[in-house]
C-alpha positions as a Python dict, from the first residue, in 0.01 Angstrom:
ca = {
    (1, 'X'): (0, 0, 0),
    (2, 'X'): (259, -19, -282),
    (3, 'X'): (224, -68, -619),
    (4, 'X'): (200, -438, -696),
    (5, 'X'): (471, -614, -872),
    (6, 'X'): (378, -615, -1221),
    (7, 'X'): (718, -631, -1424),
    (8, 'X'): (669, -1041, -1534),
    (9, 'X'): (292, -933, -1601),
    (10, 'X'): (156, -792, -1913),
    (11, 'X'): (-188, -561, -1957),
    (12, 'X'): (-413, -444, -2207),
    (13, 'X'): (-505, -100, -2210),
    (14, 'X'): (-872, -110, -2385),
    (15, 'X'): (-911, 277, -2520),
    (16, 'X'): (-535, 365, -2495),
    (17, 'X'): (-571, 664, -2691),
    (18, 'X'): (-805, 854, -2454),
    (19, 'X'): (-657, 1091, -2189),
    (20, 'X'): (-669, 833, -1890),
    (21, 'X'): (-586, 515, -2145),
    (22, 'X'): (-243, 698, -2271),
    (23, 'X'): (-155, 820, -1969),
    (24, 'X'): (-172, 463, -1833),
    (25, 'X'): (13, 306, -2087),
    (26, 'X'): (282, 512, -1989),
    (27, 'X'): (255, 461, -1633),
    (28, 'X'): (238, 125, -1675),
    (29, 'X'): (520, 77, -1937),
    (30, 'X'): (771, 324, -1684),
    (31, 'X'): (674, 65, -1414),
    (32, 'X'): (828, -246, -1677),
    (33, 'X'): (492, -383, -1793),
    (34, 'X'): (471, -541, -2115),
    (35, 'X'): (163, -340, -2234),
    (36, 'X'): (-99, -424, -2532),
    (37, 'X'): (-223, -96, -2660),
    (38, 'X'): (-550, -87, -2773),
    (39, 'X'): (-766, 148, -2928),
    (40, 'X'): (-1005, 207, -3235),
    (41, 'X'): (-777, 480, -3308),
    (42, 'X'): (-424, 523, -3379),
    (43, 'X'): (-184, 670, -3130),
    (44, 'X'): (26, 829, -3341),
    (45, 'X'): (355, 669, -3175),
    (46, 'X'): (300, 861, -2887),
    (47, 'X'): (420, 549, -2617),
    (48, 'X'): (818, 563, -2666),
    (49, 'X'): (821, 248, -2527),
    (50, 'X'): (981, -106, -2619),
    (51, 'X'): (737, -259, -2403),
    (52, 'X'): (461, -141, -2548),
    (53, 'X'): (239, -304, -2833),
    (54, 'X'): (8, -105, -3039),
    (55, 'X'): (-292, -321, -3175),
    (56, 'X'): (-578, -70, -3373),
    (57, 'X'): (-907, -217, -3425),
    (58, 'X'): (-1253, -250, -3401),
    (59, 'X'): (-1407, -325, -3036),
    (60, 'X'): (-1686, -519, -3133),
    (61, 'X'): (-1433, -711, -3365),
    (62, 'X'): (-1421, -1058, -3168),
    (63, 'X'): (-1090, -1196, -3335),
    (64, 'X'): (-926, -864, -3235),
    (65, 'X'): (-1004, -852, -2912),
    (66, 'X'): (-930, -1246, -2896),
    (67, 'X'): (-569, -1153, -3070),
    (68, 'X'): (-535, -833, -2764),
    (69, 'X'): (-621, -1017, -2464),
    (70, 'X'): (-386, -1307, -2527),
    (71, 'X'): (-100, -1329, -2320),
    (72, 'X'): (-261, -1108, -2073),
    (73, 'X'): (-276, -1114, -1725),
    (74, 'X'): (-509, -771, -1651),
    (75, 'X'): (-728, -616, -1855),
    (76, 'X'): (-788, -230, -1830),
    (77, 'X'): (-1138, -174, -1980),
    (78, 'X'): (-1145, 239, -2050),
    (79, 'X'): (-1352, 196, -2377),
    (80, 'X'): (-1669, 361, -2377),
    (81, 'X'): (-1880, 479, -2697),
    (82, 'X'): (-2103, 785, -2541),
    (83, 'X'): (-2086, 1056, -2334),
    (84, 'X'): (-2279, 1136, -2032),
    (85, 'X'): (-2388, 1445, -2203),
    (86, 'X'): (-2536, 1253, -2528),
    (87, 'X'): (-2629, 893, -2429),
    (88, 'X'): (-2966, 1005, -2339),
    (89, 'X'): (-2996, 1028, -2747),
    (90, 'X'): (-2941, 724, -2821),
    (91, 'X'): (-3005, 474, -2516),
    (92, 'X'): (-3047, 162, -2774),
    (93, 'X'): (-2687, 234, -2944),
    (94, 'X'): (-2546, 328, -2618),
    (95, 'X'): (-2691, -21, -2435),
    (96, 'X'): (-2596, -208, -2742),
    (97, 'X'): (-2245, -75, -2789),
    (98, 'X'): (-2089, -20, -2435),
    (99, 'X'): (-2298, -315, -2273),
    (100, 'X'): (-2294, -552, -2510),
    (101, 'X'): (-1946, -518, -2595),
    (102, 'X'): (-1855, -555, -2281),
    (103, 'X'): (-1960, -893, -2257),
    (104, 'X'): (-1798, -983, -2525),
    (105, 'X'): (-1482, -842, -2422),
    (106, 'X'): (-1572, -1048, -2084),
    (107, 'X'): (-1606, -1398, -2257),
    (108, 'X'): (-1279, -1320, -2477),
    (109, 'X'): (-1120, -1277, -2125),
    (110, 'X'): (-1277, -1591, -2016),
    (111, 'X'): (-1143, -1775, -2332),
    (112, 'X'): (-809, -1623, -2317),
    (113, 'X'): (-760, -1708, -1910),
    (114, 'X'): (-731, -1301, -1837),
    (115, 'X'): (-708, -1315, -1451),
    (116, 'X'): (-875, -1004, -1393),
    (117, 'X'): (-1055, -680, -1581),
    (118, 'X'): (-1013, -339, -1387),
    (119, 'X'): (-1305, -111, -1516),
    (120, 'X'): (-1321, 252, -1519),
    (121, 'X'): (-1701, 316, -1413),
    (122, 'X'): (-1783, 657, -1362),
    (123, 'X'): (-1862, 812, -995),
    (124, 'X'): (-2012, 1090, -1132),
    (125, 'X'): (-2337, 947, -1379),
    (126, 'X'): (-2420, 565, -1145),
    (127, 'X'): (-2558, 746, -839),
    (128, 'X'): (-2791, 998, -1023),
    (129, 'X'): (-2900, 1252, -773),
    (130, 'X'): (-2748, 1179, -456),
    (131, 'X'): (-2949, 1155, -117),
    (132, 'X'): (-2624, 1222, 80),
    (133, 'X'): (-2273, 1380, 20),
    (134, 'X'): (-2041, 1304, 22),
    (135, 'X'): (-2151, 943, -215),
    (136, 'X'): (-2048, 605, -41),
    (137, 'X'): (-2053, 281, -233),
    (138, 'X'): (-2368, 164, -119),
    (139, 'X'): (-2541, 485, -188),
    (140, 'X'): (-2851, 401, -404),
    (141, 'X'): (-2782, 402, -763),
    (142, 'X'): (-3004, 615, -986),
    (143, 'X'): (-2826, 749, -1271),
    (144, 'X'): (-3050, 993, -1505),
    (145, 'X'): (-2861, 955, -1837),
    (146, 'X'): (-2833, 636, -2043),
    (147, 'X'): (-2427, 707, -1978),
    (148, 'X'): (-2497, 582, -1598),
    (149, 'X'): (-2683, 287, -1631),
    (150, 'X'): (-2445, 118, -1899),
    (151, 'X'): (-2165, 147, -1616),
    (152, 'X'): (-2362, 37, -1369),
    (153, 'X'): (-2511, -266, -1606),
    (154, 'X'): (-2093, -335, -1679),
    (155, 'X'): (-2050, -377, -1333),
    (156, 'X'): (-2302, -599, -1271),
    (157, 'X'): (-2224, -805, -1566),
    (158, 'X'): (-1854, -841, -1433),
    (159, 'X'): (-1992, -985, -1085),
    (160, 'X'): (-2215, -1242, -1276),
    (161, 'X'): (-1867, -1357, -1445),
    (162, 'X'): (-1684, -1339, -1173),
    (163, 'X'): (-1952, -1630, -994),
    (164, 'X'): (-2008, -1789, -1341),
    (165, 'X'): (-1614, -1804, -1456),
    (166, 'X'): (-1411, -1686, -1181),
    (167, 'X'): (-1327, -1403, -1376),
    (168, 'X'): (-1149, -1147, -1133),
    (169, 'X'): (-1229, -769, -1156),
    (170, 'X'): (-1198, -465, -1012),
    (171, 'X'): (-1486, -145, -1071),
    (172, 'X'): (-1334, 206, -1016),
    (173, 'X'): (-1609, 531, -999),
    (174, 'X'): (-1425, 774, -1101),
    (175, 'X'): (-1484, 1135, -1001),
    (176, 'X'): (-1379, 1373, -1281),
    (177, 'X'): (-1006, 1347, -1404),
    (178, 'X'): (-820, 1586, -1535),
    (179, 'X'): (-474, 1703, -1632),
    (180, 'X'): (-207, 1687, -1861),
    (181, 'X'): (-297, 1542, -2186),
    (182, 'X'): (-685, 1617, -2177),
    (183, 'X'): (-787, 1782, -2470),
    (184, 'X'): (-897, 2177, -2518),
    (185, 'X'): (-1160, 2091, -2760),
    (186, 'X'): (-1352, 1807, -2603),
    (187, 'X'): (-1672, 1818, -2487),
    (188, 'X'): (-1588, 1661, -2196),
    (189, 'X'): (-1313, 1763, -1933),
    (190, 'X'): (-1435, 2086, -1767),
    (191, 'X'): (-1114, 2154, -1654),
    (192, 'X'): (-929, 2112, -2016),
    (193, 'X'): (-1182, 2321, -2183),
    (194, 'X'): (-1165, 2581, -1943),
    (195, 'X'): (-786, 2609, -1956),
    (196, 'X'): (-812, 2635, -2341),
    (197, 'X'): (-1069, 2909, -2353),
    (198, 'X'): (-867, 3079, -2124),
    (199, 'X'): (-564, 2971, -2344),
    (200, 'X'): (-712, 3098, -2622),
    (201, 'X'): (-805, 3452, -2458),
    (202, 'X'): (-1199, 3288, -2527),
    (203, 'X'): (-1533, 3265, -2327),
    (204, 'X'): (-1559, 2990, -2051),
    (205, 'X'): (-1931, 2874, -2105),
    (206, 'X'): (-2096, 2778, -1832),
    (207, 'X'): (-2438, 2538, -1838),
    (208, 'X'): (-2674, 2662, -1582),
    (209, 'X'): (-2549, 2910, -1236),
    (210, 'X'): (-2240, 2790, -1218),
    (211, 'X'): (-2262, 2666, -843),
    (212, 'X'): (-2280, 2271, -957),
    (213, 'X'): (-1993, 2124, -710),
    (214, 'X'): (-1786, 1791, -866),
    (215, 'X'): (-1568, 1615, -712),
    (216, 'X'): (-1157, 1638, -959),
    (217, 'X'): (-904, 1420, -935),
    (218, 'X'): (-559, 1447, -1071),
    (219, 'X'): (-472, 1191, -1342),
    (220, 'X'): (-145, 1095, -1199),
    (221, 'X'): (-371, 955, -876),
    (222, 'X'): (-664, 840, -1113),
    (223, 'X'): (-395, 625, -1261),
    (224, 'X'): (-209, 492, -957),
    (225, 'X'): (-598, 380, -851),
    (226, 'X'): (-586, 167, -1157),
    (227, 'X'): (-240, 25, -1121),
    (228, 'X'): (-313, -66, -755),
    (229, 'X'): (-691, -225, -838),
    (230, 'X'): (-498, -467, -1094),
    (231, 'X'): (-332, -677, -803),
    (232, 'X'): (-456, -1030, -731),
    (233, 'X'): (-465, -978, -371),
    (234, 'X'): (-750, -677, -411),
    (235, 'X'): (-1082, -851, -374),
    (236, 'X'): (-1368, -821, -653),
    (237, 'X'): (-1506, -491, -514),
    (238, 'X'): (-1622, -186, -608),
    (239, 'X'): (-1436, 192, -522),
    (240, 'X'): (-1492, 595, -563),
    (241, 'X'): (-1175, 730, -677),
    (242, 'X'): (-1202, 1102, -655),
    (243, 'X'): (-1039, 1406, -413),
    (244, 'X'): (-1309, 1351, -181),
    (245, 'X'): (-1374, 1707, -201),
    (246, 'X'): (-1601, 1917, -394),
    (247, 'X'): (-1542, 2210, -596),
    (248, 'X'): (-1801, 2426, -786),
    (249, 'X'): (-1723, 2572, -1151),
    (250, 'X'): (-1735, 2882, -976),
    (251, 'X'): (-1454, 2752, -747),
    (252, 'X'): (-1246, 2608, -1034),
    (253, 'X'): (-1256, 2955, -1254),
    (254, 'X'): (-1154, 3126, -960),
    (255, 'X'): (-864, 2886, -935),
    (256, 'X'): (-775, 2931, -1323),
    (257, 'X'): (-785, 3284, -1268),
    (258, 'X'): (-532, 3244, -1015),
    (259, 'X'): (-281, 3010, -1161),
    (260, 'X'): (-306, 3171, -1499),
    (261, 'X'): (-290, 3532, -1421),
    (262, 'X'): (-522, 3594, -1718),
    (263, 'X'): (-892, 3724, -1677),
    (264, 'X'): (-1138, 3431, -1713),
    (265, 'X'): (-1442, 3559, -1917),
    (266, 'X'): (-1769, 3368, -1839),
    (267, 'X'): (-2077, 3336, -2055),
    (268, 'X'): (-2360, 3122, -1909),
    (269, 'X'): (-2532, 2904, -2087),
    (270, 'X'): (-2898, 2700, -1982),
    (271, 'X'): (-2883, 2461, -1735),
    (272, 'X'): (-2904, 2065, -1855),
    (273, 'X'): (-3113, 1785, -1761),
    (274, 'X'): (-2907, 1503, -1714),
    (275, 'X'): (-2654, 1694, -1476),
    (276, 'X'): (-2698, 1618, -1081),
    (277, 'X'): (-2615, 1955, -872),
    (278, 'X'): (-2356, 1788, -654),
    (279, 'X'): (-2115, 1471, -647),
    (280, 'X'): (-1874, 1461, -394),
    (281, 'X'): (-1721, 1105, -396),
    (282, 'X'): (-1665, 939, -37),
    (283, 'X'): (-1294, 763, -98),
    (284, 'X'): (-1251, 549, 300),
    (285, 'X'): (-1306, 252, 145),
    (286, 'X'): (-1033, 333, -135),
    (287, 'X'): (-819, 423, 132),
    (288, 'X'): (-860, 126, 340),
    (289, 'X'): (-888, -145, 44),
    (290, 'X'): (-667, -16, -235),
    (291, 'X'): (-397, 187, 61),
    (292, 'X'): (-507, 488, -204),
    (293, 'X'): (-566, 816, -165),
    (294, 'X'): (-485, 1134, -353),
    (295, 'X'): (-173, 1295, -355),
    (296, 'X'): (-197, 1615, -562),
    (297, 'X'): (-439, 1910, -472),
    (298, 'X'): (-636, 2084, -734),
    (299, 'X'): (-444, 2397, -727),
    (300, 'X'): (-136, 2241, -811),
    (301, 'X'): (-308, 2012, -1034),
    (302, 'X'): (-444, 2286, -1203),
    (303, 'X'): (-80, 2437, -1211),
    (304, 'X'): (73, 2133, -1386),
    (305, 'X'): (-224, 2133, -1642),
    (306, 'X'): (-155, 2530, -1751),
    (307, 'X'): (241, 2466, -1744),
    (308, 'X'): (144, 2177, -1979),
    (309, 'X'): (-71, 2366, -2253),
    (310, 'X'): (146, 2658, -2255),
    (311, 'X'): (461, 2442, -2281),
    (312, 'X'): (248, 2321, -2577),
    (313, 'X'): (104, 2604, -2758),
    (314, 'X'): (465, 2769, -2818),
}
């Protein structure tokens, strides 16, 4: 399928400063959008774009997000206010923040005549310990961290506005992305803040054996997934958006080790709760409903993502 013919459209980018937001905006913006760019945070002038609108505020400010959606046609919804690895802390703030927020960003969209909101949900927390790999869409979902059940809750909330408003949408589980842009000193982004240790000539810490498998997927594809789910045409549905393959850490140090040519010290750390030992993501019905599919192996991926930070750090 190609890319749908967005250049008389304009989007907001909800979380434009994260590592999938920014490089959307970009994407987006190269493609001719007019694009809103929203985020909590400044970023820093970073889009070298006429076409692109920088708007910093508050999420749960209703005016703002009144004053951001206006105009638009799509809505990319990337905000989220946790992590999988600390929601579990907090379950009321994480409930309260991501799915309440949500709605409201759902009845400014309603107000504002937004045709549709693609969501990035997360293939990796809504499933909670899978029954069969690799995942399909109507796999049961039993996430085990607060994280989970707020994107599942979002999703749910976007089909009840769909029946109660019309409101179009689009949910994408994503596997885990990574690539240029991700940041070293996250704590999210295995593959980022494994590069940077190994960057930085530090130890690669490891939760637990090592052997949990993930399913990565290159940003540039994450990103066409996005671009694709925004068209009109693409029914209110549901999609895994990974590499349909699964790699253990074990696997991905190996392939550091390789594409670096640097030694890749390990020091292993406990094993945590809240993380499942394998998520492969099933991607047919991606392939058959978006015409998606990857394009850019994790070796290479993992080659752009080194060229990148060393490009950087001199």
């Amino acid at each position: 399928m190609s890319h749908p013919d967005m250049t008389k459209k304009t989007a907001a980018v909800l979380g434009s400063s994260g590592f999938i937001g920014s490089n959307l905006v970009k994407a987006l913006a190269s493609r001719g959008v007019g694009v809103k760019a929203f985020d909590k945070y400044p970023n820093g002038g970073t889009f070298d774009s006429g076409l692109v609108r920088e708007v910093t505020g508050d999420f749960f400010n209703q005016g703002v997000l009144d004053e951001v959606l206006a105009g638009c046609d799509v809505c990319y919804h990337l905000v989220s206010t946790t992590l999988p690895s600390d929601s579990n802390h907090d379950p009321h703030f994480d409930a309260q923040s991501n799915i309440c927020g949500s709605i409201q960003l759902m009845d400014a969209a309603v107000r504002r005549g937004v045709k549709k909101i693609v969501f990035a949900s997360s293939g990796g927390t809504v499933y909670g310990p899978p029954a069969s790999v690799p995942i399909v869409e109507t796999h049961p979902t039993e996430p085990i961290c607060s994280y989970g059940i707020a994107k599942l809750a979002i999703e749910k909330y976007l089909e009840l506005y769909r029946r109660l408003h019309g409101l179009g949408y689009c949910c994408l589980r994503l596997a885990n992305p990574y690539g240029p842009g991700q940041r070293i000193n996250s704590v999210q982004g295995v593959v980022a803040v494994f590069l940077g240790r190994v960057l930085n000539d530090e130890p690669v810490e490891i939760w637990g054996d090592g052997l949990v498998v993930r399913d990565f997927v290159y940003i540039g594809d994450a990103v066409r997934a996005l671009i694709l789910a925004s068209d009109e045409k693409i029914a209110p549905s549901v999609y895994n958006i990974g590499s349909g393959l699964g790699s253990s850490l074990r696997d991905i140090l190996s392939l550091i080790a390789k594409v670096t040519g640097r030694e890749v010290k390990i020091e292993y750390k406990p094993a945590r709760k809240f993380d499942v030992l394998s998520n492969i993501l099933d991607i047919a019905k991606a392939e058959k409903g978006l015409g998606w599919r990857p394009e850019t192996a994790l070796e290479d991926g993992l080659a752009l993502t080194w060229a990148f930070l060393t490009t950087q750090s001199n």
